[in-house]
C-alpha positions in Angstrom: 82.5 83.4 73.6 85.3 85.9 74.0 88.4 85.0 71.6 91.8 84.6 73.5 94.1 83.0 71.0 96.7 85.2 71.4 96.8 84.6 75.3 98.6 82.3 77.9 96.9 81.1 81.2 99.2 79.9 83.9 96.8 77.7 86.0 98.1 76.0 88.9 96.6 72.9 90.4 95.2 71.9 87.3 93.7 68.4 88.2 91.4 69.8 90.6 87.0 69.9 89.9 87.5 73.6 89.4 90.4 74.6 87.6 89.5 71.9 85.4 86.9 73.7 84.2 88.7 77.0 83.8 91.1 75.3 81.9 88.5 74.1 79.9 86.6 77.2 79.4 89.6 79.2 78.4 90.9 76.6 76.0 87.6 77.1 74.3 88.6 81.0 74.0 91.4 79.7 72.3 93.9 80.7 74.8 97.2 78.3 75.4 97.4 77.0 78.4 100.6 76.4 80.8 98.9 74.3 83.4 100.6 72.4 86.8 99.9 69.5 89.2 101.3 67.3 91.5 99.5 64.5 89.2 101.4 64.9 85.9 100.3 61.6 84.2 96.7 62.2 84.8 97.5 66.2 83.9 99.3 65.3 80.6 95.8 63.2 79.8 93.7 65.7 80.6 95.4 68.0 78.3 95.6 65.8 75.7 91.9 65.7 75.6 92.1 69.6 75.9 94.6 69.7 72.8 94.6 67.0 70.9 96.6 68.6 67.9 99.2 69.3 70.5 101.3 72.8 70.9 98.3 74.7 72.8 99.0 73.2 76.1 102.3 72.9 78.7 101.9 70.4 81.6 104.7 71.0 84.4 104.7 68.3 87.4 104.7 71.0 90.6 104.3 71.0 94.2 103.3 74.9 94.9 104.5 75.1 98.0 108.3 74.1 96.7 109.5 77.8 94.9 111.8 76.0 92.9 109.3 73.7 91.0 107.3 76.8 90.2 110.2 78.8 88.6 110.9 75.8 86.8 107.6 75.7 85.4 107.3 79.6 85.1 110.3 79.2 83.1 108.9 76.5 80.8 105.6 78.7 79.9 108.0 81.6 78.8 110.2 79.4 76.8 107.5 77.8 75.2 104.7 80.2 75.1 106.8 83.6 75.3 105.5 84.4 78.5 101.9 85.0 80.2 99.1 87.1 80.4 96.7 85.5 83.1 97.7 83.4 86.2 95.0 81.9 88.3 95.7 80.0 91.4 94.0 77.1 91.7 95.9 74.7 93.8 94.2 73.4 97.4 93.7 71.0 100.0 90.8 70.4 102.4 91.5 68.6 105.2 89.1 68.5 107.9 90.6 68.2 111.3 88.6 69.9 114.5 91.3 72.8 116.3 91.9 71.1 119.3 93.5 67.6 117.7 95.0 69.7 114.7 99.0 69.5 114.7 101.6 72.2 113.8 102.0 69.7 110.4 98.5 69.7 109.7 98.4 73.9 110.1 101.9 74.0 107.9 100.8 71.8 105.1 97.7 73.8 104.6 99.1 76.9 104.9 102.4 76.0 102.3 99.5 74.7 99.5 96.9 77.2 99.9 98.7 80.2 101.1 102.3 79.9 99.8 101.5 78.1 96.9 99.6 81.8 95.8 102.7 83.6 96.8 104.5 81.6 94.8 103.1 81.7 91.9 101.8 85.3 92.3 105.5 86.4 92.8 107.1 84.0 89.9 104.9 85.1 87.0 105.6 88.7 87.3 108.9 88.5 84.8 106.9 86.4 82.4 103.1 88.2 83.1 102.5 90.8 79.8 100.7 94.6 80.2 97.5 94.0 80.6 97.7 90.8 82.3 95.4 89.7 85.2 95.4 87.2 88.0 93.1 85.3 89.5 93.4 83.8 93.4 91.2 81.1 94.2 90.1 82.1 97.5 87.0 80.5 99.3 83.6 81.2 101.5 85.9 80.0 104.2 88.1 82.8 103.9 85.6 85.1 104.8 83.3 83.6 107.4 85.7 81.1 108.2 84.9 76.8 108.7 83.7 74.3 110.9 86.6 71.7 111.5 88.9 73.9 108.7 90.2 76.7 110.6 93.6 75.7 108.6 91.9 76.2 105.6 89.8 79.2 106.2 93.0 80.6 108.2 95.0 80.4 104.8 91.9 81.6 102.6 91.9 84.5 104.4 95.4 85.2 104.0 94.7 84.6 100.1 92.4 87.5 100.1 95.0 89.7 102.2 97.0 89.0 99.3 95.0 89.6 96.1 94.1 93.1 97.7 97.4 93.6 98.4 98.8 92.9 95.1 95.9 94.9 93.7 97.8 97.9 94.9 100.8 97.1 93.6 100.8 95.5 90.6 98.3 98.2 89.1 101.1 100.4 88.0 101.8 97.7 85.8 98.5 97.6 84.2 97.7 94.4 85.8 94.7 94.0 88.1 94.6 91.3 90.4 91.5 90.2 91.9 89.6 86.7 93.8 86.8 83.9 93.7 85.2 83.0 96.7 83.5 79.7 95.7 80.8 78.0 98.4 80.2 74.7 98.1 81.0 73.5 94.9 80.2 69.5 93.7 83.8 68.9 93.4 86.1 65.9 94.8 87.5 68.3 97.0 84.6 68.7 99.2 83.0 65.3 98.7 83.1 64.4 102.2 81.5 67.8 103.5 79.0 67.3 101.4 78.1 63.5 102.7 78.3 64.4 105.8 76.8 67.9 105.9 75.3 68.8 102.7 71.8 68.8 103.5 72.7 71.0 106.0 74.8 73.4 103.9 72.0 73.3 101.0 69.5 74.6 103.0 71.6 77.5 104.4 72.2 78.6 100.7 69.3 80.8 99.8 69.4 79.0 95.9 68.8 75.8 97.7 71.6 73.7 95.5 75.8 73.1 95.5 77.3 75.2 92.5 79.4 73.5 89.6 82.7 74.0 88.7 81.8 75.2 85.6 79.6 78.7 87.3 83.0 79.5 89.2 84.7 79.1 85.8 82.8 81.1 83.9 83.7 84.5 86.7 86.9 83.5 86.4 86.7 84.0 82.9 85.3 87.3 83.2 87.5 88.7 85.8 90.3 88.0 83.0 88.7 89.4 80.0 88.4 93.0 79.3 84.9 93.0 80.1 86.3 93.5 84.2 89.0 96.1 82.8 88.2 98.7 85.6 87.8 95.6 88.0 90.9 95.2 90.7 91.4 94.1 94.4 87.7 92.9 94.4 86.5 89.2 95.8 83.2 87.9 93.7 81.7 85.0 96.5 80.3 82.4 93.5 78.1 80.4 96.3 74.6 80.4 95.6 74.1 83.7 98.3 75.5 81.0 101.1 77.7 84.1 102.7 74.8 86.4 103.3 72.5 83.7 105.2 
């Protein structure tokens, strides 16, 4: 167990199956969290499990892909917290929709949650984010390989991975290293339906022959934080069971 009580995690889309457990995980470290959702009620109960003393964690109602909710809630983390010293992006939609009946409103709200809602945050942190710091994009298999009836999704995945080597470069002068995770499938809400309606399918293309947990995504996201991946930048770890190479 690493100790991280002397950091801040800004974790956006915090209700979802797998920032859950990264919030989780790093609460354990000790770390104070600043997390955000669309969902603040359920958020605010969440971490009130998390912290039940209170003062650890900062909920912030946001919708990523409006930049003035996530100043406002940048802005929060450093008045409360001092500022930040990890940001992982966590906030997504999966809509499936086959190309040819997909809309321009389908393509833009998938694109402003999953692609500008990492720009976002990637771009707001940087007053607040510490030497040192790290981010972490939630990016996907999709990104890579792209998806069947997702090419929204895998379209803005992609772009996510465009980014976090971009940003790699950049932000290195600073002493910050910025790098992804490419979960498969993972037994999440999220993906529910893909797996009813293709997860035998899916399962056996994955040479481990099982879905992944939110908690085995976690645990890299975890490590790409830590000092442990200190000469670790602009890199994408695929957490998916060895799906991508079958």
């Amino acid at each position: 167990m690493l100790d991280l009580n002397d950091k801040v995690l800004v974790l956006s889309g915090a209700n979802g199956g797998i920032p859950r457990a990264i919030a989780r995980v790093f609460r354990d470290c000790g770390a104070k969290l600043a997390l955000s959702d669309l969902d603040a009620e359920a958020l605010q109960a969440f971490a009130d499990d998390l912290d039940p003393g209170g003062g650890c964690v900062l909920v912030d109602k946001v919708d990523v892909s409006k930049r003035t909710d996530v100043d406002a809630a940048i802005a929060n983390c450093q008045a409360t917290f001092g500022g930040a010293d990890y940001l992982v992006t966590g906030a997504g939609i999966y809509l499936e929709k086959a190309f040819d009946e997909m809309s321009p409103e389908d393509w833009s709200c998938t694109i402003a949650v999953n692609l500008d809602g990492a720009f976002h945050f990637c771009s707001a942190v940087q007053p607040i984010l510490r030497d040192g710091g790290a981010i972490v994009n939630i990016a996907s298999v999709a990104g890579h390989r792209g998806s069947l009836r997702h090419a929204h999704y895998g379209a803005a995945k992609g772009g996510v991975l465009g980014l976090t080597r971009s940003l790699a470069q950049e932000l290195a002068e600073r002493n910050v290293r910025v790098n992804a995770v490419s979960p498969g499938i993972i037994d999440t809400v999220m993906v529910e339906h893909t797996i009813a309606t293709r997860g035998n399918e899916l399962i056996s293309a994955t040479p481990l022959k099982r879905l992944g947990t939110a908690a085995e995504v976690a645990s890299v996201v975890l490590f790409l934080c830590s000092d442990m991946a200190s000469f670790v930048t602009g890199e994408s770890i695929a957490v998916n069971g060895g799906l991508y190479i079958s």
